[in-house]
C-alpha positions as CSV (number, residue, x, y, z in Angstrom):
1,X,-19.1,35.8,97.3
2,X,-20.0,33.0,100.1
3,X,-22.2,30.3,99.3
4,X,-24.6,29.3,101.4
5,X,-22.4,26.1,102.8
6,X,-20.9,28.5,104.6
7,X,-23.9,30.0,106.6
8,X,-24.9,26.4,107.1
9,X,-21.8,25.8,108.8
10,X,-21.4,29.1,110.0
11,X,-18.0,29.7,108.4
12,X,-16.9,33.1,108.0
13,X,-13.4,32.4,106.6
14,X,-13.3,32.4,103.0
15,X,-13.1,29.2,101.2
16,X,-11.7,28.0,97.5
17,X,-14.1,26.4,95.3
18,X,-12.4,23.3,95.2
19,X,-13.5,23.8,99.7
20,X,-16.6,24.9,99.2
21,X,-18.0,22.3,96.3
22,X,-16.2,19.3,98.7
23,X,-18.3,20.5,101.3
24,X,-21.7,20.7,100.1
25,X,-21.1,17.1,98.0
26,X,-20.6,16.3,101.9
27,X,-23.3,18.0,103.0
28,X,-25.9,16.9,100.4
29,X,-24.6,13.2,100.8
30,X,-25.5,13.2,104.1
31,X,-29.2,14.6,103.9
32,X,-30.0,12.3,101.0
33,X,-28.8,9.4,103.0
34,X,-30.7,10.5,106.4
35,X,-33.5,11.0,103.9
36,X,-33.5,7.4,102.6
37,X,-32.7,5.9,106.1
38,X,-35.9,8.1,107.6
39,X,-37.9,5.4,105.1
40,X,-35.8,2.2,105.5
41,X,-35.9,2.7,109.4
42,X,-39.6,3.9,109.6
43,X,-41.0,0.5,107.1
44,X,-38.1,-1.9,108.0
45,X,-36.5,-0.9,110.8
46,X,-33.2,-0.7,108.9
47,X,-30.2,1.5,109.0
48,X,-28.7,2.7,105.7
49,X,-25.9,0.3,105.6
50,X,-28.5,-2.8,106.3
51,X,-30.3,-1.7,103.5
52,X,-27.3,-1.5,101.5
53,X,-26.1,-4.7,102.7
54,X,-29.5,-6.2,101.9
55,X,-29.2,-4.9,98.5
56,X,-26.3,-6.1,97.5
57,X,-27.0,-9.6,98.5
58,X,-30.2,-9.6,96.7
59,X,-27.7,-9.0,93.4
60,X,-25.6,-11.4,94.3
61,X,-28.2,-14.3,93.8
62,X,-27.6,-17.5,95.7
63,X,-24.4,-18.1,96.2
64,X,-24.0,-14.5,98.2
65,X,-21.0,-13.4,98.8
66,X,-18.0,-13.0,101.2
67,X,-17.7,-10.1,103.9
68,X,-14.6,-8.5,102.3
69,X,-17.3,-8.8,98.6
70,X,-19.6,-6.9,100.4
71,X,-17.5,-4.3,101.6
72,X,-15.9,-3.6,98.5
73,X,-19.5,-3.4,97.1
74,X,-20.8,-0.5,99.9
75,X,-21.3,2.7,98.5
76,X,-19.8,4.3,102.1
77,X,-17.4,2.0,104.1
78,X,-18.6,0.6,107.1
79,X,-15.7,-0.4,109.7
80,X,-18.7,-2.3,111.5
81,X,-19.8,-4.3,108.9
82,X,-19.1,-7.6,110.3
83,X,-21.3,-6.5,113.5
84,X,-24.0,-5.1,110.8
85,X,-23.5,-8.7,109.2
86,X,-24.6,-10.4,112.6
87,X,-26.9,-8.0,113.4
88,X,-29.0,-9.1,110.3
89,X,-28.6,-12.7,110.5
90,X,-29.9,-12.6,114.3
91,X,-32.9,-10.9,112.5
92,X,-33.3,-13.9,110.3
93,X,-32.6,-11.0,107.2
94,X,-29.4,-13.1,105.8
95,X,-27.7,-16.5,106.4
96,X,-24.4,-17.3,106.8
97,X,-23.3,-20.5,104.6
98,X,-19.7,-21.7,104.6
99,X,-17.9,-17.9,104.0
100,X,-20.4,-16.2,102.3
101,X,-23.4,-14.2,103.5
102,X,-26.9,-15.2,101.6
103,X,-30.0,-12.7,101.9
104,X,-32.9,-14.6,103.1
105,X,-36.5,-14.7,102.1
106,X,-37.4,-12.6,105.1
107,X,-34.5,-10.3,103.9
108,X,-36.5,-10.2,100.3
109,X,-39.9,-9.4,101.8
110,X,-37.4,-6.3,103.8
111,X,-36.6,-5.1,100.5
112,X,-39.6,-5.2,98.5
113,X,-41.7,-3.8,101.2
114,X,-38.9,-0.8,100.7
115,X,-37.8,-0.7,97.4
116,X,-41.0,1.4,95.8
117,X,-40.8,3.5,98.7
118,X,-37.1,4.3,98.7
119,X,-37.7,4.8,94.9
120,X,-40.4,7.6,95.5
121,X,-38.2,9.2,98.2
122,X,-36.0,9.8,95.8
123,X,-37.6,10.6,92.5
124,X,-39.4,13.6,94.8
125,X,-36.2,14.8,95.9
126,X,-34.3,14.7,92.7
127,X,-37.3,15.9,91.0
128,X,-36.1,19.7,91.8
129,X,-33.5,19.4,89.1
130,X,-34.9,19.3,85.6
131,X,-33.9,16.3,83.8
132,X,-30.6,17.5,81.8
133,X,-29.4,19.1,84.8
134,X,-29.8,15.8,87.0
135,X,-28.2,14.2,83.6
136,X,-25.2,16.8,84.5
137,X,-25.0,16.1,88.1
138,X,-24.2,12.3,87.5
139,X,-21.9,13.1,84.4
140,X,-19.8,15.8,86.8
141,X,-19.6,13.5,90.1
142,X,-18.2,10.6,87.8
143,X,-15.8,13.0,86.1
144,X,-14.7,13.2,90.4
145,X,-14.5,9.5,90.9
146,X,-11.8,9.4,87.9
């Protein structure tokens, strides 16, 4: 049987399971993430790994955090980051003090004009799993990470 990844990709070779489930974790990463940056780019003019960046500072409260911190705290690598990094401070968005990189107010305003709206994006999209089977989907993809 061939699953649709396959026609998406327009594979005709057969494909293992352990192939085909890679694939379409890929595949689905990748629309959910366009998804979300279609928001953070359309309100905020950010790209997926500002937002992230943005984020992350925000948790880090005031004392922010080094570049090689943040990096080890992105959910996708980024080789760019440090251009991302001066990117967002020449947008006022964070502030470099001493090594670390603090998120600004301007960078807080960025985020909270977002963060419902990300948060709704979301929720709509995940929505077409029941609960328990979203519940499922998170317990499985940590089993991967292990």
């Amino acid at each position: 049987m061939t699953g649709r990844i396959q026609h998406e990709i327009r594979q005709s070779k057969p494909m293992s399971l352990a192939v085909e489930a890679h694939l379409n974790l890929q595949r689905t990463a990748t629309a959910v993430r366009q998804l979300v940056e279609e928001t953070t780019t359309a309100v905020a003019g950010l790209k997926h790994t500002d937002y992230n960046v943005l984020r992350i500072l925000r948790g880090a409260g005031e004392a922010g955090l080094a570049t090689e911190q943040i990096r080890e705290r992105l959910m996708a690598p980024d080789p760019m980051l440090p251009g991302v990094l001066g990117s967002l401070a020449n947008r006022g968005l964070l502030e470099r003090h001493e090594q670390h990189r603090r998120i600004t107010p301007a960078g807080l305003d960025a985020l909270s004009a977002l963060d419902e709206r990300v948060e709704r994006t979301l929720t709509e999209r995940m929505s077409r799993l029941p609960a328990a089977d979203l519940r499922k989907l998170i317990d499985a993809l940590e089993q991967l990470r292990d």
